[in-house]
N, C-alpha and C positions, 0 to 999 in steps of 0.2 A: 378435602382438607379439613383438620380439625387443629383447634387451638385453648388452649386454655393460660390465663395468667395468674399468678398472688402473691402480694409484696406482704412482709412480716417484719415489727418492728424491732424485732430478734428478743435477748433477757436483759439487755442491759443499755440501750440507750433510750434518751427521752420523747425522741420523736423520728418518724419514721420518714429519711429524706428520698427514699428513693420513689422513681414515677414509672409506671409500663404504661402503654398505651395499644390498643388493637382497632386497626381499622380495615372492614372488609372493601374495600373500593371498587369491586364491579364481582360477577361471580368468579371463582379460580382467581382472585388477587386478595392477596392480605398483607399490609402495614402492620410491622410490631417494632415498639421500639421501647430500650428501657433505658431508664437514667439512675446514676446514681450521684446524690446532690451531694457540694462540701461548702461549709464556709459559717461562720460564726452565728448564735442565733437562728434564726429565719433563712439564714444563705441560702443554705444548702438542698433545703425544700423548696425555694421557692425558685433556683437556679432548675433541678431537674423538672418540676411541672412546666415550668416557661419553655425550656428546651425541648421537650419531648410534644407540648403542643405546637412550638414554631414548626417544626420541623413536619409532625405527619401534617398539619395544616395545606404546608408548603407543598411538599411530597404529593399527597392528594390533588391535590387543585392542578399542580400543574400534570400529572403524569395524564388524568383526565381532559387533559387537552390532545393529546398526541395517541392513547391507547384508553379504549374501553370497552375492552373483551380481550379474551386470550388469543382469538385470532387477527386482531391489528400486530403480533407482535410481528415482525419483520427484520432482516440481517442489521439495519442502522440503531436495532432496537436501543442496545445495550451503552451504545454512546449517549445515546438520549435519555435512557434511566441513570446512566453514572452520574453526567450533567445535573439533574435533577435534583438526586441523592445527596451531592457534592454540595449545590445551592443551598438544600436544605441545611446540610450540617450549619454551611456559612453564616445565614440567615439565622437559625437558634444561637450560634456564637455573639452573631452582633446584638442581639435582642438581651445577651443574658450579661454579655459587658456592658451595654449601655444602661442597664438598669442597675448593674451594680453600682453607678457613681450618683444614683439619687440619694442615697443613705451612707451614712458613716459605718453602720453596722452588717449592709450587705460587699463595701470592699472586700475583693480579694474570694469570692463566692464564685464556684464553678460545678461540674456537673462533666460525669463521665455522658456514654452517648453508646448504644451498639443500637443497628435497624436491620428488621430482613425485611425488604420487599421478594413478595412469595409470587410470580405469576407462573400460573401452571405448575410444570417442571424445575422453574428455575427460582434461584433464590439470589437475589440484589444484595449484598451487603456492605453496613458502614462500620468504623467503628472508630473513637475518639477515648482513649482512656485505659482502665482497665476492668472494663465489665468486659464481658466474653460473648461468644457465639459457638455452641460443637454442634458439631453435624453427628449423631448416633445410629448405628444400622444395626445389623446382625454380626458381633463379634468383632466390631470397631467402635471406636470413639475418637472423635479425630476435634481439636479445636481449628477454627477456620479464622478466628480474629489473632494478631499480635499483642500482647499487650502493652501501651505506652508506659514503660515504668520504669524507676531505677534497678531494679534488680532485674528484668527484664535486659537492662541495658548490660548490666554484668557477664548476662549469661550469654549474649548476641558476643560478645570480647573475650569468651573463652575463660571469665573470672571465678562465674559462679555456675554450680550445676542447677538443673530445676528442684531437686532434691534440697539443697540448702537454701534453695529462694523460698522455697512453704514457709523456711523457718526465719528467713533474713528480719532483724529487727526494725529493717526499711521497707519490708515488700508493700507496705500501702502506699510509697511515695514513686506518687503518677507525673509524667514529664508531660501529658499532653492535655490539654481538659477543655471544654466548650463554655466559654466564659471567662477564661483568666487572661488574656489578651486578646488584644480586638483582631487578629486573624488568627485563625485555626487549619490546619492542614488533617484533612481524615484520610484515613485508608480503606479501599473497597473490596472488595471479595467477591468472586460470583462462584455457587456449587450449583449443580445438575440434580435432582431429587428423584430417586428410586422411591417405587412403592414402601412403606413402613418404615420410611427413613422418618429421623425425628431431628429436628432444630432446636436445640436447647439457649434460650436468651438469660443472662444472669448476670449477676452485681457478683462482687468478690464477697461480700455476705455471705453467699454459698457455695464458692471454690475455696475461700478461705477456713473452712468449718469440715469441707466433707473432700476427701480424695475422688480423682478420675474413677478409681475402682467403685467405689461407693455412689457412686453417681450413675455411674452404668449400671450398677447392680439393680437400684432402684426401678429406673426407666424400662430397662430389658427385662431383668430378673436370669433367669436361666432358659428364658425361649427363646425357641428360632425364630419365629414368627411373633412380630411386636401382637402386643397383647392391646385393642383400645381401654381408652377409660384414664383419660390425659388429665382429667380433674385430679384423680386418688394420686395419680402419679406424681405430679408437681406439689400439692398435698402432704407427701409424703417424704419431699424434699425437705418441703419447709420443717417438716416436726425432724427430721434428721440432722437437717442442720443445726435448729434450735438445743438439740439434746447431746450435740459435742459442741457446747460453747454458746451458741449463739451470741457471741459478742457484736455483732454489727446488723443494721437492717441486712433483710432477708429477700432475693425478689428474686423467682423461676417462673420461664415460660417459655411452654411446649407449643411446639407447632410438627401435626404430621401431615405427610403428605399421602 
């Protein structure tokens, strides 16, 4: 397994809210999780740093109570990781509402949320918001998160296509976030990982800037066989992203199996 992460403050904002975090937890396990912060000021940095460290903290500490090698995992595995997964979401929600009511100026401060716990073959995922998670192989590209959003909601009611959501003058407004009320409900995912598959973790920074097409193009290119060298690649998002727009922070991160 190899992983690479980099968040970018894009062309046009003043500070760069979003958080990734990588944590290797025993060998064949990796923690990633990335945040993308919102809220006035300070909010919005200081909601996705807080979130993303409650969360792998939590995630870590506890999964190393019950698994510490690839071969503890067993059929009850998967209840006991979701459980886990789930707390954690909780846990960075309540950490990141309760500290929004010490200040005037952090009211109303929240933070998107996607995590892949990687063990072995399989991949654990959360997701609160609308940062993303795609699963990429040879001649697919598949996204694996939903995302919490108004125009999302359009599209689930038969209103809007995904074609008119790129452009919808709402598509940043998110119905779900980690921090904007003191309970949070996530959604999990779990995929199966083939050789040269790739895990792509991102903020709408960079699905908002660059098409599914142009994204796989990057990652894959035109070969059958993923090519390594996950720095230049992720790398190479960012400067593409940046160079159709870069309106908003920027954060890719590859993970292969």
């Amino acid at each position: 397994m190899e992983y690479f992460g980099i968040t970018d403050i894009g062309k046009y904002r003043s500070e760069n809210q979003d958080t990734f975090i990588t944590s290797e937890l025993f060998d064949g396990c990796l923690l990633a999780v990335v945040c993308d912060g919102m809220g006035g000021a300070a909010g919005g940095r200081i909601a996705s740093k807080m979130a993303a460290e409650v969360f792998a903290s939590y995630v870590g500490s506890e999964l190393k109570r019950y698994i510490n090698s690839v071969d503890d995992i067993f059929p009850d595995s998967m209840s006991i990781i979701n459980n886990i997964i789930t707390d954690g979401a909780d846990r960075a929600n309540h950490a990141v509402y309760s500290h929004s009511k010490d200040s005037i100026d952090l009211i109303g401060m929240g933070t998107t949320l996607v995590a892949a716990l990687v063990i072995g073959p399989e991949a654990y995922i959360c997701n609160v918001g609308d940062s993303r998670i795609y699963l990429l192989s040879v001649n697919r590209m598949q996204q694996i998160t939903k995302d919490h959003s108004y125009v999302q909601h359009l599209i689930d009611d038969g209103l809007l296509t995904p074609e008119l959501a790129a452009v919808h003058p709402d598509k940043n407004v998110i119905t779900r976030a980690i921090g904007t009320d003191s309970k949070v409900a996530s959604d999990l995912y779990h995929v199966s990982l083939k050789e040269d598959d790739v895990l792509l973790l991102c903020t709408d920074g960079l699905t908002n800037s660059l098409t599914n097409e142009q994204i796989y193009s990057i990652i894959w290119g035109n070969h059958e066989i993923f090519t390594q060298d996950i720095t230049q690649k992720a790398s190479a998002l960012i400067e593409a992203a940046n160079q159709n727009g870069g309106r908003d922070n920027i954060t890719a991160l590859l993970i292969t199996y």
